[in-house]
LUMKEKE-931450 format. One record per residue (C-alpha): x, y, z; residue number from 1. Coordinates in Angstrom, 1 decimal, always signed. Layout:
% residues N
<atom x="X" y="Y" z="Z" k="NUM"/>
...
//
This chain:
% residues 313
<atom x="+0.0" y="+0.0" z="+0.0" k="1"/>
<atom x="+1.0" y="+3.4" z="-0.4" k="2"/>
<atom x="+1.6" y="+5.0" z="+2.8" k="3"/>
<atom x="+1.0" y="+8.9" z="+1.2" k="4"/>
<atom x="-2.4" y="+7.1" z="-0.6" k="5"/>
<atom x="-5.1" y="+9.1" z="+2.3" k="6"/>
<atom x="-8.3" y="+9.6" z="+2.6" k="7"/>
<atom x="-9.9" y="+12.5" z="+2.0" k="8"/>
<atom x="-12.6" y="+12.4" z="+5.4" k="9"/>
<atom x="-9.7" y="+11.7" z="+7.5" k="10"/>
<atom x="-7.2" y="+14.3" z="+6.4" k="11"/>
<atom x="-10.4" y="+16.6" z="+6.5" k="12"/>
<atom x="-10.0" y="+15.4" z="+10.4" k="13"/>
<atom x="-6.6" y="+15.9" z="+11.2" k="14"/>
<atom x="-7.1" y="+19.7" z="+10.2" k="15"/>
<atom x="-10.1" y="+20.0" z="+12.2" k="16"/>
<atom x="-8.5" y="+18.7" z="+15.2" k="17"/>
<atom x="-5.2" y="+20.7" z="+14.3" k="18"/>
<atom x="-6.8" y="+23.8" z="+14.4" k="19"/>
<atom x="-8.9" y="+23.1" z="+17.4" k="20"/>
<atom x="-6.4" y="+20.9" z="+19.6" k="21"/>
<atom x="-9.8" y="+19.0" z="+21.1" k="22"/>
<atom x="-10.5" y="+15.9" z="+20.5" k="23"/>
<atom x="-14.3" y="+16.8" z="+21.6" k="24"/>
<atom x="-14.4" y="+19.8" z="+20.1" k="25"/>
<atom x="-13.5" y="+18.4" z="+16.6" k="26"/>
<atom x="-15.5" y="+15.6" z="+16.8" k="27"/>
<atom x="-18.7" y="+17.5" z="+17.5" k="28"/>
<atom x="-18.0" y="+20.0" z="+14.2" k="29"/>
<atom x="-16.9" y="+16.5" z="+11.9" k="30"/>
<atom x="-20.4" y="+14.8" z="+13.6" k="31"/>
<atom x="-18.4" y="+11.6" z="+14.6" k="32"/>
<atom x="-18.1" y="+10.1" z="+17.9" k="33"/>
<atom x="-14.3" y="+11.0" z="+19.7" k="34"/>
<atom x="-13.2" y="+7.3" z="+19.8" k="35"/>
<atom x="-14.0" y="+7.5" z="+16.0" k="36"/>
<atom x="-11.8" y="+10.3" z="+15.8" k="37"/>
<atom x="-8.8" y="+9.2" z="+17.6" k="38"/>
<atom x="-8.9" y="+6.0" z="+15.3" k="39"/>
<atom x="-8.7" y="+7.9" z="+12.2" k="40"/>
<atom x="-6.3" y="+9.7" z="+13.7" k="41"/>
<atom x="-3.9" y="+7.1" z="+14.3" k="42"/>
<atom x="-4.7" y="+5.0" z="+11.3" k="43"/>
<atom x="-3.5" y="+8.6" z="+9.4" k="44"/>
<atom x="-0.7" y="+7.9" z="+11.1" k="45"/>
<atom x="+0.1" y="+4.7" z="+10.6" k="46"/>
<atom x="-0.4" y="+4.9" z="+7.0" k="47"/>
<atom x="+2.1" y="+8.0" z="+6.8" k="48"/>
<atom x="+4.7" y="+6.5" z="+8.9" k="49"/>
<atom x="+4.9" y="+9.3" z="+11.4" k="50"/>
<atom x="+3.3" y="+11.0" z="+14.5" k="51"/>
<atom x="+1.4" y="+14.0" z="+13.7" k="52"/>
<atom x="+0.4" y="+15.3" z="+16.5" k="53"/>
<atom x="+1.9" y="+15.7" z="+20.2" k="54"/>
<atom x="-0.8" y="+14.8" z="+22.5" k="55"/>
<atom x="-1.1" y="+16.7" z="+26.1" k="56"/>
<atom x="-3.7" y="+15.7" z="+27.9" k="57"/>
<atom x="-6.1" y="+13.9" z="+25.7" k="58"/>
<atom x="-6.2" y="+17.0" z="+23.1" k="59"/>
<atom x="-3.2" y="+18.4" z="+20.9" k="60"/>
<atom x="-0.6" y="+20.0" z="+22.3" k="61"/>
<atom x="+0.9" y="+20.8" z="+19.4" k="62"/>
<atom x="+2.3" y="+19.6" z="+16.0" k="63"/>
<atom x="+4.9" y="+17.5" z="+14.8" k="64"/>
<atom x="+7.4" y="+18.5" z="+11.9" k="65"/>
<atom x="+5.5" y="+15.8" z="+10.1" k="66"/>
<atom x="+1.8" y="+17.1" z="+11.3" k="67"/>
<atom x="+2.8" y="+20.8" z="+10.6" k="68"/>
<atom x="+4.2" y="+19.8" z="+7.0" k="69"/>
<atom x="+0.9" y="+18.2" z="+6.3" k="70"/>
<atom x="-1.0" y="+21.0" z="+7.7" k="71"/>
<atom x="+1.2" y="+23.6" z="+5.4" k="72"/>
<atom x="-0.5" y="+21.4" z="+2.0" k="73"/>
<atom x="-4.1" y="+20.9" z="+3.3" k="74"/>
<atom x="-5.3" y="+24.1" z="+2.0" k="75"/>
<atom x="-4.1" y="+22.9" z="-1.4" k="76"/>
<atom x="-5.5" y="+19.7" z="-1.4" k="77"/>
<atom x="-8.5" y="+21.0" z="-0.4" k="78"/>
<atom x="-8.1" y="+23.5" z="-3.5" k="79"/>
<atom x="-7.5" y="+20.6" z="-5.9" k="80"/>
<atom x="-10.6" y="+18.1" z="-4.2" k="81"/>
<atom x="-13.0" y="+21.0" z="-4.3" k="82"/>
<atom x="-12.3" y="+22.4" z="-8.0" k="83"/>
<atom x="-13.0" y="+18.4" z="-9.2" k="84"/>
<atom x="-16.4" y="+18.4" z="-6.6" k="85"/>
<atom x="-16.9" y="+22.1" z="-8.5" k="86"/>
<atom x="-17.0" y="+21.1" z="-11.8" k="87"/>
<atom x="-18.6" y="+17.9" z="-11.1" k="88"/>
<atom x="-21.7" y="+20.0" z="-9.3" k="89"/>
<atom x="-21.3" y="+22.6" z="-11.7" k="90"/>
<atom x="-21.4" y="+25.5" z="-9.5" k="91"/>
<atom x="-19.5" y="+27.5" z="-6.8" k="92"/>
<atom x="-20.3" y="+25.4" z="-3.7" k="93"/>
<atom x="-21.5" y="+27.1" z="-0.3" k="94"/>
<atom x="-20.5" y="+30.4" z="+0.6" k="95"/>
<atom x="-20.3" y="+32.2" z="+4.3" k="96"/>
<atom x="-19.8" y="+35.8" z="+4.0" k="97"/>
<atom x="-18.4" y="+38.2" z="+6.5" k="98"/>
<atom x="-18.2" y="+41.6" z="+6.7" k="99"/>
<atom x="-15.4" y="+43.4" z="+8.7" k="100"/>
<atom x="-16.3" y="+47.0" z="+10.0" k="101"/>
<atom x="-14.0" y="+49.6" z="+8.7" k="102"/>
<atom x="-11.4" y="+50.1" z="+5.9" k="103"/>
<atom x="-8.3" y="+48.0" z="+6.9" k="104"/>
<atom x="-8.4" y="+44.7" z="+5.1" k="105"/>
<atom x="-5.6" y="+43.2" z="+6.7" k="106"/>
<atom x="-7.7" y="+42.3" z="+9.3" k="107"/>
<atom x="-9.5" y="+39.1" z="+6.8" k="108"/>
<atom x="-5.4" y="+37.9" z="+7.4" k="109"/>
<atom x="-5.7" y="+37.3" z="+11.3" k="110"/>
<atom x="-4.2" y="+33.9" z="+11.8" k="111"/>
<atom x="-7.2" y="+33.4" z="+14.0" k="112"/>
<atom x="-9.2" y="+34.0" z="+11.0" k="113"/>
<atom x="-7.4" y="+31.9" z="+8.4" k="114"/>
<atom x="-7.9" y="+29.0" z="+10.6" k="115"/>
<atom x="-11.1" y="+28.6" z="+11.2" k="116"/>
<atom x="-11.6" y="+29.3" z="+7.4" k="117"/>
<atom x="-9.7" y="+26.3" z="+7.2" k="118"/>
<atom x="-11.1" y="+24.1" z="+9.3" k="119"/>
<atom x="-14.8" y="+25.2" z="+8.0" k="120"/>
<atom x="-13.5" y="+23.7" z="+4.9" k="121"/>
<atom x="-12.1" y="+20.9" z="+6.7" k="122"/>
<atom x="-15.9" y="+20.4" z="+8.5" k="123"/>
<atom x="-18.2" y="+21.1" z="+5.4" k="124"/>
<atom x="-16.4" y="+21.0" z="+2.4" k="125"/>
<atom x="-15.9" y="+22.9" z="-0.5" k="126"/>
<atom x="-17.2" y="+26.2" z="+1.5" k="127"/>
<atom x="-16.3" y="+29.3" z="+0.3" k="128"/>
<atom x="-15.4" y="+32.1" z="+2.9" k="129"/>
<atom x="-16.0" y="+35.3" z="+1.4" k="130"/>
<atom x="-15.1" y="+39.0" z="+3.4" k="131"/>
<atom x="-16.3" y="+42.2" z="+2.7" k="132"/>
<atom x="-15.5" y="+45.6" z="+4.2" k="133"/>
<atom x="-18.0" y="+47.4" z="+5.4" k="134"/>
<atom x="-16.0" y="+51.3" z="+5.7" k="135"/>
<atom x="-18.6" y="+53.6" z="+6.9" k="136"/>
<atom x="-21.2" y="+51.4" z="+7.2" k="137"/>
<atom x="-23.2" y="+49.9" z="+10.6" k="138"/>
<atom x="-22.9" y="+46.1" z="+10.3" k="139"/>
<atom x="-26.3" y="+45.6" z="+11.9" k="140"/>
<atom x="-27.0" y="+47.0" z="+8.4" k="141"/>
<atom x="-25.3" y="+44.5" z="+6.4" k="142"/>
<atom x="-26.7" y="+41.8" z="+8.5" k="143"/>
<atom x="-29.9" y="+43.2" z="+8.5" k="144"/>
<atom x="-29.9" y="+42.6" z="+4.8" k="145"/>
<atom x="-28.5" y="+39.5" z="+4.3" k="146"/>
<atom x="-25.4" y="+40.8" z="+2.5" k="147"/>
<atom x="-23.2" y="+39.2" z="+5.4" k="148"/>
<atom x="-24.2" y="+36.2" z="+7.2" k="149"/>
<atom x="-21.4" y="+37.4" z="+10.1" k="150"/>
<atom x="-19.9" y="+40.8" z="+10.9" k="151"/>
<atom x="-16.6" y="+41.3" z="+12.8" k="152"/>
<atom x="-16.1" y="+44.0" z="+14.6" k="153"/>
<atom x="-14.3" y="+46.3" z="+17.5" k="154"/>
<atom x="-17.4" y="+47.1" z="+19.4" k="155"/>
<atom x="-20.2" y="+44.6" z="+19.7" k="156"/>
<atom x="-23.8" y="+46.1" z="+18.2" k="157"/>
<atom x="-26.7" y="+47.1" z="+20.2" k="158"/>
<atom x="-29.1" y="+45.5" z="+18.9" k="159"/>
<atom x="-32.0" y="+44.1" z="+20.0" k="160"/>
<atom x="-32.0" y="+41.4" z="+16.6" k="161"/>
<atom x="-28.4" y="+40.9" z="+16.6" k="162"/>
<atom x="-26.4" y="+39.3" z="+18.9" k="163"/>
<atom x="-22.6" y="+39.5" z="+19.2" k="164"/>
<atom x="-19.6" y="+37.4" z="+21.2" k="165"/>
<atom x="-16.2" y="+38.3" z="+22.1" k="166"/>
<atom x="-13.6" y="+36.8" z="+20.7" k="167"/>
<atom x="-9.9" y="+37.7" z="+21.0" k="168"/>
<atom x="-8.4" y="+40.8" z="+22.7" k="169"/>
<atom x="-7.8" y="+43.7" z="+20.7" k="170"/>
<atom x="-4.3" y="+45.1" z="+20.8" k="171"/>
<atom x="-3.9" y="+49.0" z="+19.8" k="172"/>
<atom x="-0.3" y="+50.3" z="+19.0" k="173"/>
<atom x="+0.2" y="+53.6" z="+17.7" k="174"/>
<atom x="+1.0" y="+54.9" z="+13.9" k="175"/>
<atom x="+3.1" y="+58.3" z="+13.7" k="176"/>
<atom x="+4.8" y="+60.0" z="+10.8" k="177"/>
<atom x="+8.5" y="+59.2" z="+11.1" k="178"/>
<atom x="+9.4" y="+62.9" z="+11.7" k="179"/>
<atom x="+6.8" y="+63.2" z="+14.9" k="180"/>
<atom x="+8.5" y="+64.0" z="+18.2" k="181"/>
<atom x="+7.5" y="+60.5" z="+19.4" k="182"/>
<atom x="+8.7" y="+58.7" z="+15.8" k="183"/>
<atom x="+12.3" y="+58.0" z="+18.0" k="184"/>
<atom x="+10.3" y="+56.1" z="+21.2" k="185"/>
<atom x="+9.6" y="+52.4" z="+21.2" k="186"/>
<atom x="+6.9" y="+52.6" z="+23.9" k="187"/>
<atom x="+5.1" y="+55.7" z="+25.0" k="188"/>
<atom x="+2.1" y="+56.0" z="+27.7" k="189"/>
<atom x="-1.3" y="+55.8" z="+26.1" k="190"/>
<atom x="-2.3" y="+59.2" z="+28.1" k="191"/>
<atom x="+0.7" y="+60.8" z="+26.4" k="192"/>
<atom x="+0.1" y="+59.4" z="+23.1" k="193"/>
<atom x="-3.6" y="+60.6" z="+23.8" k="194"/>
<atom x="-2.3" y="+64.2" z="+24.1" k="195"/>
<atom x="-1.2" y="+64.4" z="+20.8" k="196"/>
<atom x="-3.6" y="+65.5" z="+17.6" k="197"/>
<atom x="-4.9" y="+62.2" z="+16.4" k="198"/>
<atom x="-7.3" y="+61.5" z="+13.2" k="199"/>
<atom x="-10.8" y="+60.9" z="+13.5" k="200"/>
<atom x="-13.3" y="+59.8" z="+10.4" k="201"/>
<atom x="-17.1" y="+61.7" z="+11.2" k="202"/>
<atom x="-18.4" y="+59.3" z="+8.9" k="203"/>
<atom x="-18.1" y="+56.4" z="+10.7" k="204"/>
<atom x="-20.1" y="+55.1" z="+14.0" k="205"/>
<atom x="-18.3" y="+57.8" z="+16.8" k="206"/>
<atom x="-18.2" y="+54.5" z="+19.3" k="207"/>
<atom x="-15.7" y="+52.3" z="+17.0" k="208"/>
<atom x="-14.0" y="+55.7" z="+16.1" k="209"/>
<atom x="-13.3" y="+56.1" z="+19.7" k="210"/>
<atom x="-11.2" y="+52.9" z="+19.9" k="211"/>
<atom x="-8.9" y="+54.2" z="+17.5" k="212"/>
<atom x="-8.7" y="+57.7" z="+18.6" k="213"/>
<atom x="-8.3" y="+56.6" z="+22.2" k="214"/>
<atom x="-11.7" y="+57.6" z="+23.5" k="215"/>
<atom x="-12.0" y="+55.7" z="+25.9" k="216"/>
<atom x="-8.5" y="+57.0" z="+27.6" k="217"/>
<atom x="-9.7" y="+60.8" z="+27.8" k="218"/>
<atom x="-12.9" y="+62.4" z="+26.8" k="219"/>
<atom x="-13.1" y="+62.6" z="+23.4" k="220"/>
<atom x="-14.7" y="+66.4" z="+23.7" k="221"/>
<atom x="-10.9" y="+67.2" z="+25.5" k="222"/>
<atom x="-8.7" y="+65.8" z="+22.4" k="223"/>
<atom x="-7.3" y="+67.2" z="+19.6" k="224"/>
<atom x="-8.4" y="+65.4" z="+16.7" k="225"/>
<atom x="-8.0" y="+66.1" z="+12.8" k="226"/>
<atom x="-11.4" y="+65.4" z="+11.2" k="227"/>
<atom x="-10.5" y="+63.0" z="+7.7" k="228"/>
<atom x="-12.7" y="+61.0" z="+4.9" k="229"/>
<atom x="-10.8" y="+58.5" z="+3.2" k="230"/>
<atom x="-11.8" y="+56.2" z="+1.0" k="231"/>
<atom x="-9.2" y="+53.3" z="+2.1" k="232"/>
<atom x="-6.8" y="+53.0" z="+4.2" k="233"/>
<atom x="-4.2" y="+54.6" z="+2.2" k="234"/>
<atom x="-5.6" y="+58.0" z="+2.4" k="235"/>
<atom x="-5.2" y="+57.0" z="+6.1" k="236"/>
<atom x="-1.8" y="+57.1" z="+6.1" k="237"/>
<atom x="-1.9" y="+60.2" z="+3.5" k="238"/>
<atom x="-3.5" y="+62.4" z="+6.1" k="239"/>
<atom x="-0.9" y="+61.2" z="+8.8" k="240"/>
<atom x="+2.0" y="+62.4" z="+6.6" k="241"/>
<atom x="+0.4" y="+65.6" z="+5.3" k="242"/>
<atom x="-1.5" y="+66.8" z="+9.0" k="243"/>
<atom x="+1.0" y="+65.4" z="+11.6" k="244"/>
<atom x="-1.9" y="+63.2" z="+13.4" k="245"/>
<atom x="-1.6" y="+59.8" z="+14.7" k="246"/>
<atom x="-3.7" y="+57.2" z="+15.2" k="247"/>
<atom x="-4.3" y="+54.0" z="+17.0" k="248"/>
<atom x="-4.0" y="+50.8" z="+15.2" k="249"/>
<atom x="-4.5" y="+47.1" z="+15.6" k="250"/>
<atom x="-1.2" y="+45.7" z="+14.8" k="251"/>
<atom x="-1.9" y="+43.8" z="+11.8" k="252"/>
<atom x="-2.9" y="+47.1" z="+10.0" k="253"/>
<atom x="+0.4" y="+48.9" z="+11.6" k="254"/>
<atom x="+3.0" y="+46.2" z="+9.8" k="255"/>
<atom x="+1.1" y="+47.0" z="+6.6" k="256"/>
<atom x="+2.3" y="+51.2" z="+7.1" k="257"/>
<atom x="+4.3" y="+52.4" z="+4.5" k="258"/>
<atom x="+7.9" y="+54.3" z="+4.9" k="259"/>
<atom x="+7.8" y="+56.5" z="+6.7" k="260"/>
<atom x="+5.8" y="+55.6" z="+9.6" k="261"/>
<atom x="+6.7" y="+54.4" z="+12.7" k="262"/>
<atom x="+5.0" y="+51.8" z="+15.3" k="263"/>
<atom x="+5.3" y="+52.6" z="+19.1" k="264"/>
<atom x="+4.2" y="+50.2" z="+21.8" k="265"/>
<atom x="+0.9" y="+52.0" z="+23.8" k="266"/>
<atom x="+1.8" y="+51.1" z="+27.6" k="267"/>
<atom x="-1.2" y="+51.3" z="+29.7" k="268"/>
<atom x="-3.8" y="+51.2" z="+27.1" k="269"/>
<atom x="-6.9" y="+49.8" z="+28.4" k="270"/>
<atom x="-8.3" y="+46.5" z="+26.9" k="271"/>
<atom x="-11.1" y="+45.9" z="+24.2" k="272"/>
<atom x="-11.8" y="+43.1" z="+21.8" k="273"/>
<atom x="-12.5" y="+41.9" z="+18.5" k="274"/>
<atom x="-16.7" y="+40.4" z="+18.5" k="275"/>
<atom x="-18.4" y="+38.6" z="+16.3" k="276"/>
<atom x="-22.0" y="+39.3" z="+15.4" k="277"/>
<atom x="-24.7" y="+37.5" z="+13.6" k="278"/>
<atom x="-28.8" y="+38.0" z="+13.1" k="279"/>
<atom x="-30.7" y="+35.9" z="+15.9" k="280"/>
<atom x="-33.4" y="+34.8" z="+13.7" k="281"/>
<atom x="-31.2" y="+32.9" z="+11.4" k="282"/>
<atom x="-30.0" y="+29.2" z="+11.6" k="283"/>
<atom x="-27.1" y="+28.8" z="+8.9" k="284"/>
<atom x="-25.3" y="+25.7" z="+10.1" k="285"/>
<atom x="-21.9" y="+26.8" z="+8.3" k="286"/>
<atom x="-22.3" y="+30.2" z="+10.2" k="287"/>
<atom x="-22.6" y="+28.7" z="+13.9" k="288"/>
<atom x="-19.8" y="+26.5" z="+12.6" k="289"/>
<atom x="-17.4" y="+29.2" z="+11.6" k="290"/>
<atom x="-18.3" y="+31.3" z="+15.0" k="291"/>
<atom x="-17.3" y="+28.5" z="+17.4" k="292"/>
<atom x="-14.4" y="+27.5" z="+14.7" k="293"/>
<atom x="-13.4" y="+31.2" z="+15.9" k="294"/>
<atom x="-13.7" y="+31.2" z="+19.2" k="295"/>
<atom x="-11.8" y="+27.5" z="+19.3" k="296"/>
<atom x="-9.0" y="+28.1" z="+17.3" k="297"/>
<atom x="-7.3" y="+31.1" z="+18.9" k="298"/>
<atom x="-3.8" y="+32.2" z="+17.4" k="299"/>
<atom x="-3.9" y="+28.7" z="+15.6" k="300"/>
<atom x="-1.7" y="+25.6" z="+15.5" k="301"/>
<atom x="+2.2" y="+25.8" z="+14.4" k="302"/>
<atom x="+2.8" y="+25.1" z="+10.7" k="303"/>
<atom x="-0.7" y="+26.0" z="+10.1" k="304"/>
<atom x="-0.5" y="+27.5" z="+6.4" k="305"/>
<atom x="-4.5" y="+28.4" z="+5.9" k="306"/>
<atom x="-5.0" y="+29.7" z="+2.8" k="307"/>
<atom x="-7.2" y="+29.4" z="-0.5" k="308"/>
<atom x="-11.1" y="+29.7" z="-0.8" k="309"/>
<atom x="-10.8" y="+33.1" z="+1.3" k="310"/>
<atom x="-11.9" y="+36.1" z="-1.1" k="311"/>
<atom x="-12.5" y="+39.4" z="-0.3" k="312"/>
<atom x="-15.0" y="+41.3" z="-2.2" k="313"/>
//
């Protein structure tokens, strides 16, 4: 037999369990029993030669160099099976779409993010995640009307037909133009940093504004803040350099700066998270299966290489 000659259901369950690291947990989003789990499993393993996984305490405590170079060519696998299952069926397969509020895009590539995507493809194949971004609009909105089946976002809506979850905490660092007296400091105080001129967009919701433009460190009606309307996040960074202001960033959108800005550490700033929200009068079994996908998975396992089937739109 040929030892790399493997299934399809059970490699779909190794990257389940990879990306979860519980043996419960995965089992309940593949709908098989744990026992059955474990046996696949190990018959994975046997018929690949090598360990896969490094147990720790009846879940996954990690990968091994073999489990992690498997996981690094699932998500082209899975390309290859679903393009066959595509133009088999015919059509574009099942799609989950998720809107992120704001203009930075480079929140869709949050590890977190790229994981579950993965193991939602893992779970119920050939599913297509799709992201949107939602800039100046309220994504009660978008769920509202069906143009996103989830929303991400920095503050969870109030809403009585919406509900919301946290998910990971949200770290803020702050963005200044290379030449700004604090372009020189690796870390600075957040009440320091919150003395400065910073950049605020009117058009979008004042509360998820405030995050970025440290409202909730001193009252917004004491700060010195640059009004702005850009129309990505380029023109973000555009107003920095041409006005002087700064700005409060996730991290993610901070490694994407250009030259000429810097990144300094915000000691003291006070913590906030990332939610998740979703209409309450809808049952889409994909989008409960992606939100506790998200909440499972955290930073994701080592070697993880999630990729393909993600679009942005």
């Amino acid at each position: 037999m040929n030892r790399f000659d493997i299934d399809v259901s059970t490699l779909r369950s190794f990257v389940v369990l990879a990306i979860v690291r519980s043996y419960t947990a995965a089992a309940r989003e593949l709908t098989i029993s744990p026992s059955g789990l474990t046996k696949r499993i190990q018959a994975l393993e046997r018929r690949l030669g090598a360990p896969l996984i490094i147990r720790d305490h009846g879940g996954v405590g990690g990968l091994t160099p073999a489990g992690a170079a498997l996981m690094r060519g699932a998500a082209g696998l899975f390309d290859a099976f679903e393009a066959i299952s595509r133009t088999v069926r015919g059509d574009a397969g099942p799609r989950l779409r998720m809107a992120i509020q704001g203009l930075d895009r480079m929140v869709a590539g949050r590890r977190q993010i790229l994981a579950a995507a993965l193991a939602l493809r893992a779970a119920h194949p050939g599913t297509l995640v799709e992201y949107s971004l939602l800039g100046y609009e309220d994504p009660v909105e978008a769920l509202r009307s069906g143009r996103a089946d989830l929303a991400l976002t920095a503050v969870p809506p109030r809403s009585g037909d919406v509900v919301s979850v946290p998910l990971w905490p949200l770290e803020r660092v702050g963005v200044v133009p290379a030449r700004h007296p604090l372009g020189r400091r690796g870390t600075v105080g957040v009440d320091e940093f919150a003395d400065r001129s910073m950049l605020w967009i009117p058009g979008i919701s004042a509360e998820f504004m405030s995050l970025w433009s440290l409202g909730d460190v001193r009252p917004l009606g004491g700060a010195r803040l640059v009004d702005i309307t850009p129309r990505g996040f380029d023109d973000v960074y555009r107003s920095m350099a041409s006005t002087g202001g700064t700005l409060a960033l996730h991290p993610e959108a901070a490694r994407n700066r250009p030259r000429g800005m810097h990144t300094v550490k915000l000691r003291g700033a006070p913590r906030t998270w990332y939610h998740v929200a979703r209409r309450r009068d809808t049952g889409d079994v994909r989008a409960d299966a992606f939100l506790r996908l998200l909440r499972l998975g955290g930073p994701g396992p080592a070697g993880a290489a999630p990729g393909a089937a993600v679009r942005v739109w």
